[in-house]
N, C-alpha and C positions, 0 to 999 in steps of 0.2 A: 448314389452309389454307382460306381463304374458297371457296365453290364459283364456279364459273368462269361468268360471263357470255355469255350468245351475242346479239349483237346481231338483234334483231328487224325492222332494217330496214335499207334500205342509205343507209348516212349522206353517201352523195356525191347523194345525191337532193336535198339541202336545201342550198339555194343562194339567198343576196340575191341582187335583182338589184343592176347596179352601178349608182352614182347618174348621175344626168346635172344637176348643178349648174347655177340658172338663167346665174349668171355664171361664167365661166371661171373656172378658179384658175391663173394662171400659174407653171410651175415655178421655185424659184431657186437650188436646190441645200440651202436649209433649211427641211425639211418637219417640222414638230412635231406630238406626238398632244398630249390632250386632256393628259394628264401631264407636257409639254412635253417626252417622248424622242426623240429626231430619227431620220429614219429613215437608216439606214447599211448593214442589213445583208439581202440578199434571198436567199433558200435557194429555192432550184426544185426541185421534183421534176419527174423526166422518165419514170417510170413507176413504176405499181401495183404492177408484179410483182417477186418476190424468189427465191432457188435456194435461201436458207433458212428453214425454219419456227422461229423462237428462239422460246420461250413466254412471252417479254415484250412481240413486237411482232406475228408473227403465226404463232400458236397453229394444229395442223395440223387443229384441231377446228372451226375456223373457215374456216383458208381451206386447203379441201381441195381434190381435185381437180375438183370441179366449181362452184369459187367462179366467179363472174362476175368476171375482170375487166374495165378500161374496153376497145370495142374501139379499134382504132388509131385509125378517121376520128375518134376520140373526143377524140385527143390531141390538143394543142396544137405545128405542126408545131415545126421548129428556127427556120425564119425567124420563126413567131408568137413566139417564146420571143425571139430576139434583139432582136422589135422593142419590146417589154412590157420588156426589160432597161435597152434605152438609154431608153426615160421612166424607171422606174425610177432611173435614172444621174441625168438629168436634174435629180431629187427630192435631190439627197443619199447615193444610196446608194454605195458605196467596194469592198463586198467581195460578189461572187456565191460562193453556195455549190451545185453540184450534188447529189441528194441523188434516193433514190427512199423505198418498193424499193430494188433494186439497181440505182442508176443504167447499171452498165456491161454490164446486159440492154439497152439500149434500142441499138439498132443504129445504127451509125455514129455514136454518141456523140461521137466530135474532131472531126466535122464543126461540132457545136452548139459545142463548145470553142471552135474556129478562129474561126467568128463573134462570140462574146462574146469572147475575147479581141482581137479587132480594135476595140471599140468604148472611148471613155473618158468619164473620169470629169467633173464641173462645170469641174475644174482641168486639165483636160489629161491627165491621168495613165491609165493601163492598170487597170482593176479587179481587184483581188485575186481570183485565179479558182482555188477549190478544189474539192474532190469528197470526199465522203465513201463510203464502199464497203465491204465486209466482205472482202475481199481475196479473194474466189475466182477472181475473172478479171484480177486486178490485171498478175501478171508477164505475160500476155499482151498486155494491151493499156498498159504504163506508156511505153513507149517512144513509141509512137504519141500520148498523152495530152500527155507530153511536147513532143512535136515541133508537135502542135496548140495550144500556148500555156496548157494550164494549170500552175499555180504548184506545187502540191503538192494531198497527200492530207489523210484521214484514216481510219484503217483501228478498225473495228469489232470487237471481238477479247474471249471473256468469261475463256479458261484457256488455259494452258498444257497442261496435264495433256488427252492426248487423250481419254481417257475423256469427261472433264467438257465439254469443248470441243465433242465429236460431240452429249452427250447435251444441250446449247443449242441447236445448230443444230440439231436433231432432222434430219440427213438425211442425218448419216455422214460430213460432209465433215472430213477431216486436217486439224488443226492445222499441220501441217509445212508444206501449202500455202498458206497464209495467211502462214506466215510469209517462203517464200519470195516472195510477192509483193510486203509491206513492203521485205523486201531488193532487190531487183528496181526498184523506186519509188525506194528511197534511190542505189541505182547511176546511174541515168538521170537523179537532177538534181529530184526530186518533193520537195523538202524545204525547211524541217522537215518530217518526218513525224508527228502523232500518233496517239496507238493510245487509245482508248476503251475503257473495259470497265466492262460494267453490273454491279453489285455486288447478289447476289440474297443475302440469308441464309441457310445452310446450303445455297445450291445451290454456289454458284461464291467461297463467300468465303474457303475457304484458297487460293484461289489469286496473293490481294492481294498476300503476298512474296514468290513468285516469279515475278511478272509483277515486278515493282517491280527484283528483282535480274538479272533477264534486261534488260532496259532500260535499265537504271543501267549510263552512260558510252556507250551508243549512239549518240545522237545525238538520237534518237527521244524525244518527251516521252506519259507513260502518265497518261492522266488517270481519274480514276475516279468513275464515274457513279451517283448514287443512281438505284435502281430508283424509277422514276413510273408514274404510276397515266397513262399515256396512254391516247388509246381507250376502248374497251370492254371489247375481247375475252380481255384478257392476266388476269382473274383475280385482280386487284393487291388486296394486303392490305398494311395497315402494319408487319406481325408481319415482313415479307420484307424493307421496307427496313431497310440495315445504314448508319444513319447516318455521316456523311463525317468525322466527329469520331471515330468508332469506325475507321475506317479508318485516319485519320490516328496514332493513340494505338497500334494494331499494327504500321502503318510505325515509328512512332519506338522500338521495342522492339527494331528491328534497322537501324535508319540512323537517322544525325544529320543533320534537317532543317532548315532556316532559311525563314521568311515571306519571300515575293518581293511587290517589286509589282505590279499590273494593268501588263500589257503593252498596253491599247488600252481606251478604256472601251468599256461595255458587255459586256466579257468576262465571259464564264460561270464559268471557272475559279476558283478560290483558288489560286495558283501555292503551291510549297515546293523549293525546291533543296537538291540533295544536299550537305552543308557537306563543305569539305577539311579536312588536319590541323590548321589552325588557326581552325577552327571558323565559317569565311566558306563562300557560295557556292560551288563551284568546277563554273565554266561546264565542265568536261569530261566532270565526273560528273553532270552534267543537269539536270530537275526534273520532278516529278510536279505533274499538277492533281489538284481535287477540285471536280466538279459538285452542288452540292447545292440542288435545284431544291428537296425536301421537306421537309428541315430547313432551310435557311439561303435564302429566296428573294431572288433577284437581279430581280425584277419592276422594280424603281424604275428599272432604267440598261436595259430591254431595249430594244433596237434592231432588233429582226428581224422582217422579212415574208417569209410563204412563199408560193410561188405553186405551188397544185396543179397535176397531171399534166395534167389541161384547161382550166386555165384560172381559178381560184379561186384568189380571195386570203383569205387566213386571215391573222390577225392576232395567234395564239397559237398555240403549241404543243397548247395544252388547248381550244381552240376548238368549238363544235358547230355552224355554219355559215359557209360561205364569203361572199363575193361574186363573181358572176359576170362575170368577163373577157373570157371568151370569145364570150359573144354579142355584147359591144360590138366589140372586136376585128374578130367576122366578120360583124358588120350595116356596116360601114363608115366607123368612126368613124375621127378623124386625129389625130395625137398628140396633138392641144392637148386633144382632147376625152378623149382616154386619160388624159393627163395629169390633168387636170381632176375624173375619177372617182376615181383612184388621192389624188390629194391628200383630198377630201373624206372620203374611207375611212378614212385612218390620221389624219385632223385630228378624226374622232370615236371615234379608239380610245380606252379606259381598262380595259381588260383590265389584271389582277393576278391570274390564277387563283394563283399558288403561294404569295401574301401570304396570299389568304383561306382557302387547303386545311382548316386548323385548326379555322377556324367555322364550317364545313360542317357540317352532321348527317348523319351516317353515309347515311343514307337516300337522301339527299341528291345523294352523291357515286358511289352504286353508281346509283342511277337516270340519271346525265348519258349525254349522247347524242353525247360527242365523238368528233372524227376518230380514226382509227387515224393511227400515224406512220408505217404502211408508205404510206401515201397521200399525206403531205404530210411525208414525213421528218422529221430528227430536231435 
C-alpha cells in the first residue's frame, strides 16, 4: 500500500474571493457552466466534525485529538445557510443535500431542515431535501428529521460483518446500530432509503454479496462506491480500487441483474435491478447502483455545488480551493449581489477532475492539495 500522505497545511486556509461582477447577472432558474451543465444540485455541509475515523475520509492519523477544527463563530449560521439556499433555488437548483462530517453532530439540525424545507423551487415546488449520515445518531433523531420536513436519507455503511465494519470506522462502533437506524428512518417515512458502501480491495470487498443479499427486496437501494482518491489524507492508491465492473461481474455470479435507466439526469449511479422469474425487473426485489467516479467518469452531466461548513463554494468533489461566501454574505451584500457572485462562479466552471485522473502523472496526483470530503462532504 502506497505510504500515507499527511497534509502539510490546512486547506480551508485557501479561499477565492467571491466575484463581484461589474453587471449584475440576474438569476432565471437556468444557470449554465462553461460545459453547458446546469446547475441543479447543492450539497451543504453543516460541519467538519465526524464520530467516525473511516481511513478513507478521515484517517485517525490526521485527524486526531488535537486536530483544529472550524470554531462555531466560524460556521455559517442556519438562517446564513437558508438564505444562500433560496439564491441558490433561485439559479436552478431542485435538490438540497445535507451532508458534513456527520451532519447529525451539528445541533439542532431540524431547525436548518424546517427552514429549507419551507423555501421553493423557480416552479413553485418544495426542494428535494435529503441528508446523508453514517447512521449512528440516525434512530434518535429520524423521527424529529421527519417531522422537520426532510424527504429521506442516505446512510453510509462499508460491511455487514462487525469485525470489518468496527475495523472502517476505526472507533468500535456496531454495525447492529446503524442498522437499526436505517430501520428507524424507513419506519418514520425517511424513504427511499439508500445505503452507500465504499468498496476498498481486500479491505471490505467480501462483503459486496452480502450487503447485496441483506437488501435484496428491502426496499432500500445499495449502491456501491468506487474508492476515490479525495483529499489528501486517506493514502489512496489504485492497487485498492476494485473496479465497479469487478463488482458488478461478482453480483452477477449470485443474482440475475438487468440494466435500468437513469432515474434523473445527472445521476451518479449506473442503476441494475434484481430480475424476477421471468427474467424482467421486478420492483420488489429492488436495485443496486454503482458509483464509479475512477473508472467510468460521469464529469459531462455533473450538476453539483457544494457549499462548505463556512461558507465556501467548491465546485468539485476533487477541488483544491473554494470561493468565499461568507465574507460577502456578512460584509452586506443583498441577494441580487449574491446572486450575481454565485452565477459568475459556476458560469466559469470547467472542472472534469475524473475525465483527466488517467493523464495525470503519478506525481502529479499524490502532490494535489485538494479538500478532504470530511469538510465539504460527499
Amino acid at each position: 500500500m502506497a505510504e500515507r500522505v499527511i497534509p502539510l497545511y490546512d486547506q480551508r486556509l485557501s479561499a477565492l474571493p467571491a466575484p463581484r461582477p461589474a453587471r449584475p447577472i440576474v438569476a432565471t432558474g437556468a444557470l449554465f457552466d462553461a460545459r453547458q451543465r446546469p446547475l441543479r444540485d447543492l450539497r451543504i455541509s453543516v460541519t467538519d466534525r465526524c464520530n467516525f475515523r473511516c481511513s478513507y475520509c478521515m484517517p485517525k492519523e490526521v485527524f486526531g485529538n488535537d486536530y483544529p477544527y472550524l470554531p462555531h463563530g466560524d460556521l455559517l449560521t442556519f438562517e446564513e445557510i437558508t438564505r444562500l439556499a433560496k439564491v441558490f433555488l433561485a439559479h436552478g437548483v431542485r435538490k438540497i443535500r445535507l451532508t458534513g462530517g456527520e451532519p447529525l453532530l451539528r445541533k439542532n439540525i431540524e431547525r436548518l431542515v424546517e427552514q429549507l424545507a419551507a423555501l421553493r423551487t423557480v416552479d413553485g415546488q418544495a426542494p428535494e431535501l435529503t441528508l446523508t449520515t453514517n447512521g449512528s445518531l440516525l434512530a434518535r433523531k429520524a423521527r424529529a428529521l421527519r417531522d422537520a420536513g426532510l424527504q429521506r436519507v442516505t446512510v453510509s455503511l462499508d460491511a455487514l460483518d462487525d469485525d470489518v465494519f468496527q475495523r472502517m470506522n476505526d472507533v468500535g462502533f456496531p454495525v447492529r446500530a446503524v442498522l437499526h437506524g436505517i430501520e428507524t428512518a424507513l419506519a418514520v417515512g425517511l424513504a427511499p432509503i439508500k445505503v452507500n458502501m465504499v468498496v476498498k480491495r481486500g479491505t471490505n470487498d467480501d462483503q459486496i454479496v452480502p450487503m447485496a443479499r441483506h437488501f435484496r427486496g428491502s426496499g432500500i437501494v445499495l449502491r456501491f462506491v468506487e474508492y476515490m482518491d479525495v483529499g489528501s489524507s486517506n493514502g489512496w492508491c489504485m492497487d485498492e480500487v476494485l473496479p465497479s465492473a469487478e463488482v458488478l461481474a461478482r453480483l452477477q455470479q449470485h443474482f440475475a441483474l438487468v440494466p435500468l435507466q437513469p432515474s434523473a439526469p445527472g445521476e451518479t449511479a449506473e442503476r441494475w435491478g434484481y430480475a424476477g422469474a421471468h427474467g424482467q425487473h421486478d420492483p420488489a426485489l429492488g436495485e443496486i447502483g454503482l458509483i464509479s467516479s475512477v473508472t467510468q467518469a460521469f464529469c459531462r452531466d455533473c450538476n453539483r455545488a457544494r457549499l462548505s461548513t463556512e461558507g465556501r463554494l467548491y465546485l468539485c468533489l476533487f477541488a483544491e480551493r473554494g470561493y468565499d461566501l461568507r465574507t460577502l454574505l456578512r460584509g452586506g451584500a443583498d441577494d441580487a449581489e449574491l446572486a450575481s457572485a454565485i452565477a459568475a462562479i459556476w458560469q466559469g466552471r470547467h472542472d472534469r477532475y475524473s475525465e483527466i485522473r488517467a493523464t495525470l502523472p503519478p506525481e502529479t496526483r499524490r502532490s494535489a492539495r485538494r479538500i478532504e470530503m470530511s469538510y465539504i462532504g460527499g
